[in-house]
C-alpha positions as CSV (number, residue, x, y, z in Angstrom):
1,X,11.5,250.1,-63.5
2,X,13.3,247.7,-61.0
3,X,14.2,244.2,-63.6
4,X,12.1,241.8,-61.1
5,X,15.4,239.7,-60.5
6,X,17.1,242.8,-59.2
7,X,13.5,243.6,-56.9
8,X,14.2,239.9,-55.0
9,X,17.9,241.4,-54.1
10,X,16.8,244.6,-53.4
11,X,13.6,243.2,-51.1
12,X,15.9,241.5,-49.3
13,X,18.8,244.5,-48.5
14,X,15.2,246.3,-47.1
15,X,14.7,243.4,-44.9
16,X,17.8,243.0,-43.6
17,X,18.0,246.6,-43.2
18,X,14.4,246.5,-40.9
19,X,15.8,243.4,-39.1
20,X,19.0,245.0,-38.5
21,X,18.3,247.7,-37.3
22,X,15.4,246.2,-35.0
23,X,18.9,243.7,-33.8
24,X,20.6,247.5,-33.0
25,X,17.4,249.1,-31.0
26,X,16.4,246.4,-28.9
27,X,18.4,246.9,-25.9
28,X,19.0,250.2,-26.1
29,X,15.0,250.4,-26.3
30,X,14.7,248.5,-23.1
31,X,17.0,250.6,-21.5
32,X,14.9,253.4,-22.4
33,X,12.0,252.1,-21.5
34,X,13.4,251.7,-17.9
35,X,13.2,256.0,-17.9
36,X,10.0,255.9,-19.7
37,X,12.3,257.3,-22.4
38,X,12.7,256.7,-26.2
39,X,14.7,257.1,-29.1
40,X,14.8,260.6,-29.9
41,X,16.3,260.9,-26.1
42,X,19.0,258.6,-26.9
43,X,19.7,260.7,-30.5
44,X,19.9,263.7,-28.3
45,X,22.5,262.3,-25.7
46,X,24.5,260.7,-28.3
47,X,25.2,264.0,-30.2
48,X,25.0,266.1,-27.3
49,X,28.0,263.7,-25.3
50,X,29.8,263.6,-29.0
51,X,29.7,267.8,-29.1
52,X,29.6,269.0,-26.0
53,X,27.6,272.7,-25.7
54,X,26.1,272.2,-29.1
55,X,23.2,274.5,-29.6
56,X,19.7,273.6,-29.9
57,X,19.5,274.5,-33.8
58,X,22.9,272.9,-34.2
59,X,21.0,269.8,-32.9
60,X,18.3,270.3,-34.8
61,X,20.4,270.5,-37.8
62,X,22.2,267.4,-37.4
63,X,18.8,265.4,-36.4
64,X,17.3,267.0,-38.9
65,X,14.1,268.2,-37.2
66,X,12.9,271.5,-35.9
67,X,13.8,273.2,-32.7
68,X,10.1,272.7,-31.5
69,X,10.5,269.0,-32.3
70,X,13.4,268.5,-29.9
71,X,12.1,270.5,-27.0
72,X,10.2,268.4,-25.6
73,X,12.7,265.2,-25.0
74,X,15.0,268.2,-24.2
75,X,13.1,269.2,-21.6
76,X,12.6,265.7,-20.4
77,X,15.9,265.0,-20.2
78,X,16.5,268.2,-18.5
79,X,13.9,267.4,-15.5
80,X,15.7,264.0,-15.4
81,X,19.0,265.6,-14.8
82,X,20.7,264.0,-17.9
83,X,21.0,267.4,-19.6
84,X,21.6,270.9,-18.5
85,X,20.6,273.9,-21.1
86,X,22.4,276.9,-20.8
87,X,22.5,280.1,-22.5
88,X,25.1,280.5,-24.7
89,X,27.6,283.1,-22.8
90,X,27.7,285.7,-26.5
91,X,24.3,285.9,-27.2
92,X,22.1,284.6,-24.5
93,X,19.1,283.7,-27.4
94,X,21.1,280.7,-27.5
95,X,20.6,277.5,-25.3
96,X,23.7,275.3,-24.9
97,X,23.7,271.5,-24.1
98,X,25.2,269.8,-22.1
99,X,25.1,266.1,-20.7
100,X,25.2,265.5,-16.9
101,X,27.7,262.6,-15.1
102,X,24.3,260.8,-15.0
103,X,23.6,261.7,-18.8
104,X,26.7,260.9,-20.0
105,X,26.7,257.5,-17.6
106,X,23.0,256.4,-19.8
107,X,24.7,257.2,-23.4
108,X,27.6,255.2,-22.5
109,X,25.4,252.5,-21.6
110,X,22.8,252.7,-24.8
111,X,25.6,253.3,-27.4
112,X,27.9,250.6,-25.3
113,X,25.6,248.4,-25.7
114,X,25.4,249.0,-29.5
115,X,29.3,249.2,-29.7
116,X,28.9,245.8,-28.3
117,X,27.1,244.3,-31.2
118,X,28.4,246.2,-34.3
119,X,31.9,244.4,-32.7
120,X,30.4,241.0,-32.4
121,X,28.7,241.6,-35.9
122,X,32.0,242.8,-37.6
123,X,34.0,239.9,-35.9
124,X,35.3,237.5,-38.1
125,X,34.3,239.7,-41.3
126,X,36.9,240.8,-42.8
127,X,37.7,244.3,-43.6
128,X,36.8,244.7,-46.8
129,X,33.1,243.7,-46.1
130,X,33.1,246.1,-43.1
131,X,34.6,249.2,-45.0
132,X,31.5,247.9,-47.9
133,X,29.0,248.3,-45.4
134,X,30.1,251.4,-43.7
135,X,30.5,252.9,-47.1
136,X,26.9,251.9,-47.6
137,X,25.8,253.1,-44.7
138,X,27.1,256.5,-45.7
139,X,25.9,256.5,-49.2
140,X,22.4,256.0,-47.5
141,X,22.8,258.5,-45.3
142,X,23.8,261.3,-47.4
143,X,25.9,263.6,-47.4
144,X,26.9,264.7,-43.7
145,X,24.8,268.1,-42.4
146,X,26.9,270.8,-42.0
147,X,25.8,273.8,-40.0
């Protein structure tokens, strides 16, 4: 059992963890909103920009959902011309992503504006505290998926 000293500390790294990361979504989520889009879309774009071609399970993988989860803000994003799928040119079973000049434009603009704020946020820290968090960041992460 959590000592009741240590739950105070610990309630309040969970509530700066929910208020942070409510900081971190906000624009991005209005953004979204302007497509009538949300925040699996912008997951998708982010690691389909970062690894161009990546396969659907490969995606899947790394979001850590099924294929049938992601097929529908796939196809979304398809229809909106942010994404093209393609069958992979070995074994056409295969789909391929792909983000458009459009695509690629929106990511820019959801993660810039995230870039924006983890700078302003780590701006006048100094290094140590960054490399603490990151490293916490990771730690709660888990170790990175691996396909």
């Amino acid at each position: 059992m959590v000592d009741s000293n240590r739950e105070v500390e610990l309630r309040r790294a969970v509530e700066a963890l929910y208020f942070g990361y409510r900081a971190f979504t906000s624009l991005p989520d209005q953004i979204l909103a302007e497509y009538d889009l949300g925040r699996a879309h912008h997951r998708i774009l982010y690691f389909v920009r970062r690894e161009p071609g990546v396969s659907v399970g490969a995606l899947g993988t790394v979001l850590d959902v099924s294929k049938q989860a992601i097929n529908r803000p796939i196809r979304e994003l398809e229809s909106l011309g942010f994404v093209s799928v393609a069958p992979d040119s070995h074994d056409r079973r295969v789909r391929r992503l792909t983000a458009s000049k459009e695509g690629a434009r929106l990511e820019a603009r959801l993660t810039g504006a995230q870039l924006d704020l983890l700078e302003s946020v780590f701006t006048g820290v100094d290094s140590d505290a960054e490399a603490g968090w990151r490293d916490v960041m990771t730690r709660l992460a888990g170790p990175p998926v691996v396909e």
